[in-house]
C-alpha positions in Angstrom: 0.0 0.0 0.0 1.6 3.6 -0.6 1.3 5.6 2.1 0.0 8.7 0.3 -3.4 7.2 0.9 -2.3 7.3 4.5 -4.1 10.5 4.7 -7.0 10.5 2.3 -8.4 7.1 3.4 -7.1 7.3 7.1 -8.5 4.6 8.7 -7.2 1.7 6.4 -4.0 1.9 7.3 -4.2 -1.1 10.1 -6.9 -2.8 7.9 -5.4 -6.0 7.6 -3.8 -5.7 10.9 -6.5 -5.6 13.7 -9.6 -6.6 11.6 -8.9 -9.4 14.0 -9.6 -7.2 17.1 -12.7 -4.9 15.8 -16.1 -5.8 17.8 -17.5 -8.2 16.7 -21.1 -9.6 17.1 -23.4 -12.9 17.0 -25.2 -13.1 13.1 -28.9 -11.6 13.7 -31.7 -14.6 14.2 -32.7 -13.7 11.1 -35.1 -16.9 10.4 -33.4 -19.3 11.7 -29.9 -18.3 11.2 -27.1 -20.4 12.8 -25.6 -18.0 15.6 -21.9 -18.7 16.3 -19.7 -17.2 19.1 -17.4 -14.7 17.7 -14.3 -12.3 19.3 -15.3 -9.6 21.7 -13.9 -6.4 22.2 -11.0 -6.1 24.0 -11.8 -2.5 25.4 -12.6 -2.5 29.5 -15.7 -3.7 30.9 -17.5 -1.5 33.1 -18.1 -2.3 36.8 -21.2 -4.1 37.0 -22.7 -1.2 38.8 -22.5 1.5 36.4 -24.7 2.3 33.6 -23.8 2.5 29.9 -24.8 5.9 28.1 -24.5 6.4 24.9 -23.9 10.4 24.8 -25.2 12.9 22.1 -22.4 14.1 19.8 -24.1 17.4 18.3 -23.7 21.2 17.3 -24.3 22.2 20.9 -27.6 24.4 20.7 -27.8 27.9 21.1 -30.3 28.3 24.5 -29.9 32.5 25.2 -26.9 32.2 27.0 -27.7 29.3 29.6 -24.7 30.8 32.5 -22.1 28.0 32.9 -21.6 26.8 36.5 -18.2 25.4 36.0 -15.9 24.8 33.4 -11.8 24.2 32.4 -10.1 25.5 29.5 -7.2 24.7 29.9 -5.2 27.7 29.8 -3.0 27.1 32.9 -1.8 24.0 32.0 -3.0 20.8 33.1 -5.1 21.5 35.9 -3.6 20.9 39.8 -4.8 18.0 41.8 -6.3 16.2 39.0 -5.0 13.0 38.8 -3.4 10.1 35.6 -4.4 7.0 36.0 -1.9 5.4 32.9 -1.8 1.7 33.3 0.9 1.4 31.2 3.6 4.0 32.1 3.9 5.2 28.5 0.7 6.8 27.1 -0.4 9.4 29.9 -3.0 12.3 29.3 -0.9 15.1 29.3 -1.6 19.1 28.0 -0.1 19.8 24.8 -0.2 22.7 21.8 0.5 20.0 19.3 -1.3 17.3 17.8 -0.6 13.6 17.4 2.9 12.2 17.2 2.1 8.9 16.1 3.1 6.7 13.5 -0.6 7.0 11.3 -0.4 10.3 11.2 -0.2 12.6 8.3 3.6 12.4 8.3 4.0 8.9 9.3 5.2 10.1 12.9 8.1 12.4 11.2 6.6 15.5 12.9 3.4 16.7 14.9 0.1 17.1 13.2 -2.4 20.0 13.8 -4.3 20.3 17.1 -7.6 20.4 18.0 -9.7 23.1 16.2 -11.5 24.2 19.7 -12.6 27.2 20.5 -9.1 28.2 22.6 -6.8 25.5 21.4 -4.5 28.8 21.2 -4.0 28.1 24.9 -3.5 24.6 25.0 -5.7 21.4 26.0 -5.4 17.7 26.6 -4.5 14.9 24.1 -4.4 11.1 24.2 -1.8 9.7 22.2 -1.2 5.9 21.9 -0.4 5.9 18.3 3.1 8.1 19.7 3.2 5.7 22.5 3.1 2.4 20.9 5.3 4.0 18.4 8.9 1.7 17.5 10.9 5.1 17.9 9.9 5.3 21.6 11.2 1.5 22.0 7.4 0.3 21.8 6.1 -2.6 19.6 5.0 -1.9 16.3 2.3 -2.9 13.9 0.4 -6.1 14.9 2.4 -6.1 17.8 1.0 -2.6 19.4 -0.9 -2.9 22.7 -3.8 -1.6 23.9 -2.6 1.2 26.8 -5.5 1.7 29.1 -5.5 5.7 30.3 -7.4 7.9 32.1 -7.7 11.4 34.0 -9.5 12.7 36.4 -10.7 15.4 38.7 -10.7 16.7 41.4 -14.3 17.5 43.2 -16.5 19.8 41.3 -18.6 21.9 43.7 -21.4 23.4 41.9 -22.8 25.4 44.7 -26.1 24.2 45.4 -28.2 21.4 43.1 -30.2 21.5 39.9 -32.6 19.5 38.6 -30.9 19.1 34.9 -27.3 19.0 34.3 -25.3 18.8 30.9 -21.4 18.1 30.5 -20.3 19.4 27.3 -17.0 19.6 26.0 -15.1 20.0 22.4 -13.3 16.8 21.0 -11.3 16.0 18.1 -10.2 11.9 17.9 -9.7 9.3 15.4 -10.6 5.6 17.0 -10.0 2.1 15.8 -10.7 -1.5 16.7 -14.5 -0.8 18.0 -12.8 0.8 21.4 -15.4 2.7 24.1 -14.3 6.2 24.2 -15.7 6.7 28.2 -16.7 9.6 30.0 -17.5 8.5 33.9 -19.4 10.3 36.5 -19.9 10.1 40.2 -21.1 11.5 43.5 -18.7 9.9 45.5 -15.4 9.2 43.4 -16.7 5.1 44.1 -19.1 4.7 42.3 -19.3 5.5 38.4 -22.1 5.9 35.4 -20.1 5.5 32.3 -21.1 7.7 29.4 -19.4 6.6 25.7 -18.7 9.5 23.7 -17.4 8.3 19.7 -21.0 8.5 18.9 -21.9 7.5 15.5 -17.9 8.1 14.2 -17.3 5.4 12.1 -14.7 2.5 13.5 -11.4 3.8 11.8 -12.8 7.0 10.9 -11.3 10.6 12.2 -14.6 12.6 14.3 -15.2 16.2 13.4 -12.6 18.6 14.5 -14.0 19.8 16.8 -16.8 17.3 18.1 -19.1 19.4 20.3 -20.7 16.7 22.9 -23.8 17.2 25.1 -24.2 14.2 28.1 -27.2 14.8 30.1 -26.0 13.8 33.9 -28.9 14.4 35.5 -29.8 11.2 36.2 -26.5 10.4 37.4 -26.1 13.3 40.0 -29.2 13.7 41.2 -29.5 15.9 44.0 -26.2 16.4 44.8 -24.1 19.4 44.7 -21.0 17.7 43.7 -19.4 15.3 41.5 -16.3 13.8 40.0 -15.1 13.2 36.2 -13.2 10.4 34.7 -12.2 10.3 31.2 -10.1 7.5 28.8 -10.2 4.6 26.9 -8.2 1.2 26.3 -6.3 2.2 22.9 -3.4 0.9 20.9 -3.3 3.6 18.0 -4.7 7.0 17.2 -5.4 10.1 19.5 -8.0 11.7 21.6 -7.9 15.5 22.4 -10.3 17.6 24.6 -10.6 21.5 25.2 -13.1 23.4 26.9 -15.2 21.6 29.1 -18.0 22.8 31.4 -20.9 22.0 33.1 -24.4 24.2 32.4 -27.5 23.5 33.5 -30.0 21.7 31.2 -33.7 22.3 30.3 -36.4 20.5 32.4 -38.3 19.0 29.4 -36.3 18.4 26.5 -36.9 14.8 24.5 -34.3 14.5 21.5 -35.3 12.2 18.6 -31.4 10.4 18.1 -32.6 7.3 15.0 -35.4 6.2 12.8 -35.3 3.5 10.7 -37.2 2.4 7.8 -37.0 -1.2 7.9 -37.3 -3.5 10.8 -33.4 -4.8 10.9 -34.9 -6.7 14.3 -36.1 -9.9 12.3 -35.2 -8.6 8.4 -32.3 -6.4 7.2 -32.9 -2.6 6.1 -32.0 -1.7 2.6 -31.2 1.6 1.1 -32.6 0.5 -2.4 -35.1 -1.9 -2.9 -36.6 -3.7 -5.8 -40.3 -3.2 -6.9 -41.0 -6.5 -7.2 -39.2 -7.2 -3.9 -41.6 -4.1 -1.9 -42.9 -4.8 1.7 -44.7 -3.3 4.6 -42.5 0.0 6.0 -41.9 -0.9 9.6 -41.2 2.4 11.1 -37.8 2.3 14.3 -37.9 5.5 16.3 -35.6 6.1 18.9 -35.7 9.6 21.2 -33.6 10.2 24.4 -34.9 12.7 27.2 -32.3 15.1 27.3 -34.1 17.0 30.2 -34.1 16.9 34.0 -38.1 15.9 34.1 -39.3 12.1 33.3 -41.4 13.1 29.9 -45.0 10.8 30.3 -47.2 9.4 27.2 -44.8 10.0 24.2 -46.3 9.8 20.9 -44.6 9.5 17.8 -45.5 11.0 14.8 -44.5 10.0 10.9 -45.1 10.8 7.3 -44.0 8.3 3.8 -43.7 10.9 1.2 -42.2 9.9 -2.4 -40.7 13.0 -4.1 -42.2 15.0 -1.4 -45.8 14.1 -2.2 -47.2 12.2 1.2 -48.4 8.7 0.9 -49.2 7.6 4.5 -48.9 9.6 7.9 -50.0 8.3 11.5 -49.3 8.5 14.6 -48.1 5.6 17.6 -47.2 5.4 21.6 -43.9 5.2 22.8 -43.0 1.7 24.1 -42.2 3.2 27.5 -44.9 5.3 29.0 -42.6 7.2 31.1 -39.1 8.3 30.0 -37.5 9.3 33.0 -34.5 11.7 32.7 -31.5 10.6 30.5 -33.7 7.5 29.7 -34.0 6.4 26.0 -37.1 5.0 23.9 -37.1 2.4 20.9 -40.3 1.6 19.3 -41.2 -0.3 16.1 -44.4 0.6 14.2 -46.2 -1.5 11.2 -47.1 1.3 9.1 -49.5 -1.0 7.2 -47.9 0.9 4.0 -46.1 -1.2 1.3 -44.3 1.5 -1.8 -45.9 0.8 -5.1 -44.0 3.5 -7.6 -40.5 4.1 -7.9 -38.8 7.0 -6.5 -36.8 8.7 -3.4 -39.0 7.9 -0.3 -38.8 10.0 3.1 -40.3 8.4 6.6 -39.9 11.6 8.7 -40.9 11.0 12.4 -41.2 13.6 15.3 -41.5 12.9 19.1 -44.0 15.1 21.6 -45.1 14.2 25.2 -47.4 15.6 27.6 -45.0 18.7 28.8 -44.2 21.4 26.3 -40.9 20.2 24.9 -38.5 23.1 25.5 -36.2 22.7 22.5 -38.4 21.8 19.6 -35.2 21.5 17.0 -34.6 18.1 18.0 -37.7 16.3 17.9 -37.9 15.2 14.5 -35.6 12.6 12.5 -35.5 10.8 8.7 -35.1 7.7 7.0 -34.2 7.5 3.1 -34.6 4.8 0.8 -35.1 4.4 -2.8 -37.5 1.9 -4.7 -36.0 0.8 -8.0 -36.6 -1.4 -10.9 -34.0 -4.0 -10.4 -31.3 -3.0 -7.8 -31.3 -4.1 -4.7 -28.4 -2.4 -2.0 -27.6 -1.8 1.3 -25.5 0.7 0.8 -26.6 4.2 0.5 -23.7 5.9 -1.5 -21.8 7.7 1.2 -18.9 6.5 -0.7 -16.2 5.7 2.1 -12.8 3.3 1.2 -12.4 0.4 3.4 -10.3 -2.9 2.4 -11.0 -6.2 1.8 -6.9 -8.0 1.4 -5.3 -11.2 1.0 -2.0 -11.8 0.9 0.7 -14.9 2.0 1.3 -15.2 5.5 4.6 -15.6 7.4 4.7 -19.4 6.0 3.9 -18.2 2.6 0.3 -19.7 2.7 -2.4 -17.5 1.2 -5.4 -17.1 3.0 -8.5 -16.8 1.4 -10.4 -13.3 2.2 -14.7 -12.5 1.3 -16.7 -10.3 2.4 -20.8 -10.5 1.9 -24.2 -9.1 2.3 -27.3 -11.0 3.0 -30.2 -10.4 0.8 -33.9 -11.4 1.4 -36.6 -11.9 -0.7 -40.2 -11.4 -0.7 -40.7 -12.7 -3.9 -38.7 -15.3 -6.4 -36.9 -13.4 -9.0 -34.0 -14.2 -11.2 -30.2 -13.1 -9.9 -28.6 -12.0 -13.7 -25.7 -9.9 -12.1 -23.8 -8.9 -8.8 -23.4 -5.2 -9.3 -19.6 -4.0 -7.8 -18.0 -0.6 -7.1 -14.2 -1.5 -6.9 -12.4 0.6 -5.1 -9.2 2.5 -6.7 -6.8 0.8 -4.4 -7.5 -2.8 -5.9 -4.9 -4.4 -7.6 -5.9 -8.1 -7.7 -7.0 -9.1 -11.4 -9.6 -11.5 -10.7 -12.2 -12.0 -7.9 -14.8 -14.7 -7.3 -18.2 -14.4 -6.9 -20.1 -16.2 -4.5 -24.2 -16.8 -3.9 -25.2 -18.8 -1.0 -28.6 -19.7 0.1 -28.1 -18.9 3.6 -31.5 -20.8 4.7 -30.5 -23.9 3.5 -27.0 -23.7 3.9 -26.2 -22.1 7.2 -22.8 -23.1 7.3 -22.3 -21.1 4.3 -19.8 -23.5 2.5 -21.6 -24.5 -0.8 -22.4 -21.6 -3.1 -25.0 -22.3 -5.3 -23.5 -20.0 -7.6 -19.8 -19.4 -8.2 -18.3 -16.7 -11.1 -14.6 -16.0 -12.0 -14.3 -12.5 -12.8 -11.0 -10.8 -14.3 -10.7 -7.2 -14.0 -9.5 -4.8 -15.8 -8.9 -1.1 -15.7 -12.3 0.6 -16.5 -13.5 -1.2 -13.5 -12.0 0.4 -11.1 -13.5 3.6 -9.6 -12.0 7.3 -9.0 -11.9 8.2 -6.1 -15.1 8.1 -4.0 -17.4 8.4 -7.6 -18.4 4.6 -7.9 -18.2 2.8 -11.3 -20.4 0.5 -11.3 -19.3 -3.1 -12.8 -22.0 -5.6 -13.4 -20.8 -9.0 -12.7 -23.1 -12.1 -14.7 -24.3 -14.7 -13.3 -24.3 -17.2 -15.5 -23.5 -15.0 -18.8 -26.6 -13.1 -17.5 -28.9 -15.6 -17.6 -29.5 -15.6 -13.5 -30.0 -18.0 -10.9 -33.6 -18.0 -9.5 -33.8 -16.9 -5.7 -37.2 -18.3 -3.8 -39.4 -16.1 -2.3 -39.6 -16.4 1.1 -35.7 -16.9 0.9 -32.4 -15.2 2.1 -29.2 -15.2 0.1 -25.7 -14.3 0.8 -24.1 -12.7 -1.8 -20.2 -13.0 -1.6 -17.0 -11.5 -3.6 -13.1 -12.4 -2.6 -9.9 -12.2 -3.6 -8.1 -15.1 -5.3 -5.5 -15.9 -2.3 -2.8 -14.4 -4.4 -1.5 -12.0 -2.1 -3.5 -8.9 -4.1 -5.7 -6.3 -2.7 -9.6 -6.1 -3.1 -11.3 -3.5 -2.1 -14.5 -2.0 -2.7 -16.5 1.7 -2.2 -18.9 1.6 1.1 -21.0 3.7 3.1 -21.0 3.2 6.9 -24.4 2.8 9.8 -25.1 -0.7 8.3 -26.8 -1.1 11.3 -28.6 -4.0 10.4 -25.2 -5.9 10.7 -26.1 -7.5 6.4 -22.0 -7.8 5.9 -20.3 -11.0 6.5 -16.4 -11.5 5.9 -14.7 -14.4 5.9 -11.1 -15.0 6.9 -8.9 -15.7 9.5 -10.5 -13.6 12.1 -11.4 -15.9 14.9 -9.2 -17.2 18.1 -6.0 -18.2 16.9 -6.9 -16.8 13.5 -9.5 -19.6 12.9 -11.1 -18.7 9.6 -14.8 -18.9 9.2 -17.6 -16.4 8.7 -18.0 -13.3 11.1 -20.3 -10.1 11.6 -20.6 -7.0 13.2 -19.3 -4.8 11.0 -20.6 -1.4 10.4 -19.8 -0.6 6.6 -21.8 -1.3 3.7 -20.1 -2.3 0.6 -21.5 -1.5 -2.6 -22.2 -5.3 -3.3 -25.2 -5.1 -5.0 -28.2 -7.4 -6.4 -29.6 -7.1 -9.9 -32.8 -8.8 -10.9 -32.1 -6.6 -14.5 -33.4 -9.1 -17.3 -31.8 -7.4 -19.9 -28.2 -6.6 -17.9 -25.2 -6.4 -19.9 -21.4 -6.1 -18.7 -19.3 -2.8 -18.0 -18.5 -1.1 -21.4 -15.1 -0.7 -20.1 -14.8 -4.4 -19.8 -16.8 -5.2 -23.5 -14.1 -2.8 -25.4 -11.1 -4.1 -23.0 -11.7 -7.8 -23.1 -14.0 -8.2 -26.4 -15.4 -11.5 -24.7 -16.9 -13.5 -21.8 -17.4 -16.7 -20.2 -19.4 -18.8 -18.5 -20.0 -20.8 -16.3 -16.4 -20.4 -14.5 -15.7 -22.3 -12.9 -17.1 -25.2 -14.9 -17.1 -29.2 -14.2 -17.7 -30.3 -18.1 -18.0 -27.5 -20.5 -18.4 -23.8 -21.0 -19.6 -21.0 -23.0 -17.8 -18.5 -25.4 -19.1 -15.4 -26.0 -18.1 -12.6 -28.6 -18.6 -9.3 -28.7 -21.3 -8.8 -31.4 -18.6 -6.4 -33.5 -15.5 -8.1 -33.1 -13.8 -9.4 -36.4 -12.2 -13.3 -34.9 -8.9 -14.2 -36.2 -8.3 -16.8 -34.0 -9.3 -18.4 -30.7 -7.4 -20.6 -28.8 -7.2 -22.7 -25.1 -3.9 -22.0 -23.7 -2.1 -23.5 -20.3 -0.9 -21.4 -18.1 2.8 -21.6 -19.5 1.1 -20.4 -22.6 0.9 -23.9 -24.5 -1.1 -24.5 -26.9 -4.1 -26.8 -25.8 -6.9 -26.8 -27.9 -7.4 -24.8 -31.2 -11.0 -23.2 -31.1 -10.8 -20.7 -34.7 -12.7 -23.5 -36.5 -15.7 -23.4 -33.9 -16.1 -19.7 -34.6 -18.5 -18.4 -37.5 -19.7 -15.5 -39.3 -22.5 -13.9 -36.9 -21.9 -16.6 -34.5 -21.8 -15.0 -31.3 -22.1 -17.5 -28.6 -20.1 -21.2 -28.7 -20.1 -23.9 -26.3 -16.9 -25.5 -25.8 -16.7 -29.0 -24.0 -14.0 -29.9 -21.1 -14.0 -33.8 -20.6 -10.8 -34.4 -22.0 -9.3 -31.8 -19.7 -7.3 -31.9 -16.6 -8.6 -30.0 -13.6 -7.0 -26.6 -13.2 -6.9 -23.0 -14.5 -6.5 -22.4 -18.4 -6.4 -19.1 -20.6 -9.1 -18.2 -23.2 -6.9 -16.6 -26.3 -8.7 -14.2 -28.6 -6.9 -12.5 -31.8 -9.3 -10.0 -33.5 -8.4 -7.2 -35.6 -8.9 -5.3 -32.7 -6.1 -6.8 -30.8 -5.8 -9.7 -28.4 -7.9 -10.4 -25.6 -7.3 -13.3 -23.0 -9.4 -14.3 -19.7 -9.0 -17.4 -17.4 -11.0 -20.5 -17.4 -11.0 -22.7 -14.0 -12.1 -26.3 -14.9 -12.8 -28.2 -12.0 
């Protein structure tokens, strides 16, 4: 990999180094769905008596001036009295002007990059660094070998002076996280007993956070009555950074419920998808999800939505909350059957909006959206918020190649024919074939007999600029489909050929329906075997087009196809309509001569099938001459 895409496509650069280590879940129950145990993070478990929060990373709003009733900027250094707690020795929370030192930074560690963009970063703040610690200049292990240094700081006692109902810690943040880690903020009354707050929010794993993050935890419920309290802030890191500037403590609104998710598809017992088939349409089971940001439990919630297409509304209702009484810093996750199934194509919005019995004091927000698109044949999970991440195999130590996929479930309502696997190759790919995999997931649970399986070679139209997809359709059986049940649920796979080349492939991120699979050796010990959890979506797409064709980049390039490939006992040539044959021949590897195929080919012939029996098992090379030049592809016979 060359490290000028160090910077643009930051978090990749440990990709194949702690995939390994990233949290990692059970596969959804999804009917029926063998679960299997998979690894867990390694980040620090929090004492069974505190609560988990999931904080609110937001524009902090604007509230006339709210006065603050205690707050550190920094500006005299890091503060007396309050404490390090570095496990390690090596990675302490210290104040700094500069930014990370590490070795993933924008100079590969050669120099400091920029600090925090916080409101008075000009006077210094506090910064995380394990990616410096861990660094091999500092005597520290380095790639695979980098630990995870737990590290923490805290305060001293904050006296606020008398209590308050509602209470909000807000602070500025810049940070760039890997390996699923809990970025934790804990409070307490006591300096014994903690409420852990997490604070990466929605930042993708691998992924640099806004510079600066503004966060908003509502501690109310934490701190109750009491006057004062105690901070504690850190993680359990092996690379990146974590900086903080100006924190303080304001006091909240009394009745404030937030909307934080809604969701257009039950992901519970199906998967949401971004695009959707016609022919593959169903009901619109609304998720809404609101916290209560305010000091006052908020009673008899109601939740209010509208399905509009192109900004015309099609449906609208209202539903209760599943909790009937939201107390403060409480949270609220409902699903709703609409009773609506889309009928047209076209850009659909849910919109849903959250009200309860007291006049909600900040109405901006209460209201949250959902996209998705219906379409004539695509189906996706992705939604086109192109983001680079990488799917590589390469030889290990002992020069064995292991064998790397990664896959998307698809379900279907009704039976349909598969005719292509549309792909958005990434531009850092430089493997020149993948394989295509379909598995019927209900049948097979183990996953380890594809009722499909396509050879496809690349070649340099294929591969997309930057973030601005090019679309590749690969065919399933030289278009002519496989036919998926209704009822049924498919897994639709793509991996490298074990030849030590990178595959990697345009994706947004929030899949949280947890669709993507990979395969490799990511278990204990490196066991290999199928695993989820991930939070990308790959643009790994399903077309039910009748009529699909391949890339035109791939037609002029290559002139031909094949199919099936693999194949047990024959297989199909087929020639670009407009292509003047010279010659076709079946090649070994070595580039002998096997089989002479010119005579087979005739005028306006377009499509010939060629048998195998008298060949040995093992990969061959197609050979076209044409007055257009030569074109050759590879043929596995099995």
């Amino acid at each position: 990999m060359k490290k000028s895409y160090l910077l643009a496509l930051g978090f990749l650069t440990v990709a194949t180094t702690v995939i390994g280590q990233q949290k990692l879940l059970t596969v959804p129950n999804h009917v029926g769905l063998e679960q299997k145990e998979l690894i867990q993070s390694s980040s620090e478990t929090p004492d069974s008596e505190a609560k988990m929060y999931r904080s609110i990373i937001q524009a902090l709003p604007n509230r006339g001036g709210v006065p603050t009733l205690w707050q550190e900027d920094f500006g005299g250094g890091f503060p007396n009295g309050w404490a390090v707690d570095d496990v390690s020795g090596i990675n302490p929370w210290k104040w700094s002007m500069d930014g990370s030192h590490g070795n993933f930074n924008s100079v590969n560690g050669a120099g400091y990059d920029d600090p925090i963009n916080s409101t008075t970063a000009g006077n210094g703040f506090l910064i995380n660094d394990p990616d410096s610690a861990n660094h091999f200049t500092y005597g520290q292990p380095s790639g695979t070998t980098y630990q995870y240094l737990e590290s923490y700081f805290a305060t001293t006692e904050i006296d606020l002076g008398a209590s308050y109902p509602s209470l909000l810690l807000e602070f500025e943040q810049s940070f760039r996280f890997n390996n699923g880690v809990d970025m934790v903020v804990q409070v307490s009354t006591d300096s014994t007993n903690w409420t852990d707050y997490t604070v990466q929010g929605n930042t993708a794993n691998n992924a640099a956070s806004a510079d600066p993050a503004l966060v908003s935890i509502n501690i109310s419920g934490t701190v109750g009555t009491s006057q004062t309290l105690f901070l504690r802030i850190g993680w359990s890191a092996r690379v990146y950074f974590w900086m903080i500037d100006d924190m303080r403590i304001v006091e909240g609104l009394g009745n404030d419920l937030a909307m934080t998710d809604v969701w257009h598809g039950d992901f519970i017992g199906d998967w949401e998808y971004q695009q959707i088939p016609l022919a593959q349409s169903q009901e619109i089971v609304i998720g809404a999800a609101c916290l209560n940001q305010g000091g006052t439990a908020q009673t008899n919630a109601i939740y209010s939505y509208d399905i509009s297409n192109g900004g015309t509304s099609l449906a609208s209702g209202t539903f209760p909350a599943e909790t009937n009484s939201i107390g403060s810093t409480g949270r609220d996750t409902t699903w709703y059957a609409t009773g609506f199934t889309p009928s047209d194509l076209g850009d659909y919005t849910v919109t849903v909006s959250v009200e309860a019995d007291a006049t909600d004091e900040l109405m901006s927000n209460n209201e949250g959206e959902s996209l998705f698109k219906m379409t004539n044949n695509i189906y996706a999970h992705d939604d086109e918020d192109n983001v680079e991440f990488q799917v590589s195999g390469g030889d290990n130590a002992s020069g064995v190649a292991n064998e790397y996929k990664i896959a998307l479930y698809y379900s279907t309502v009704a039976s349909g024919t598969l005719t292509a696997v549309q792909v958005a190759f990434a531009a850092n790919t430089t493997t020149e074939s993948c394989i295509v995999e379909v598995f019927d997931a209900i049948n097979d649970q183990s996953l380890s007999n594809p009722i499909v399986t396509e050879v496809y070679d690349l070649v340099s139209g294929d591969i997309s600029a930057g973030a601005v997809p090019t679309f590749v359709n690969i065919l399933i059986d030289g278009g002519d489909g496989v036919q998926l049940d209704a009822d049924g649920l498919y897994l639709i796979s793509i991996g490298n050929t074990g030849e030590g080349e990178d595959l990697w492939f345009l994706a947004s991120d929030g899949d949280e329906d947890r669709a993507q699979l990979r395969f490799g050796p990511f278990g204990v010990g490196n066991a290999i075997d199928w695993y989820t959890g991930y939070t990308t979506s790959p643009m790994i797409r399903a077309n039910f087009d009748p009529s699909v064709d391949v890339s035109e980049a791939a037609l002029a390039e290559k002139g031909f196809g094949i199919y099936p490939n693999p194949t047990t006992d024959n297989f199909t040539l087929v020639l670009d309509k407009n292509s003047n044959v010279q010659s076709v021949s079946l090649l070994s590897l070595e580039g002998k001569l096997i089989m002479d195929l010119t005579n087979m080919i005739t005028a306006g012939n377009q499509k010939v099938e060629i048998g195998t029996a008298n060949l040995a098992p093992g990969v061959y090379l197609v050979s076209v001459i044409s007055a257009d030049g030569i074109g050759t592809q590879k043929i596995v016979v099995q």
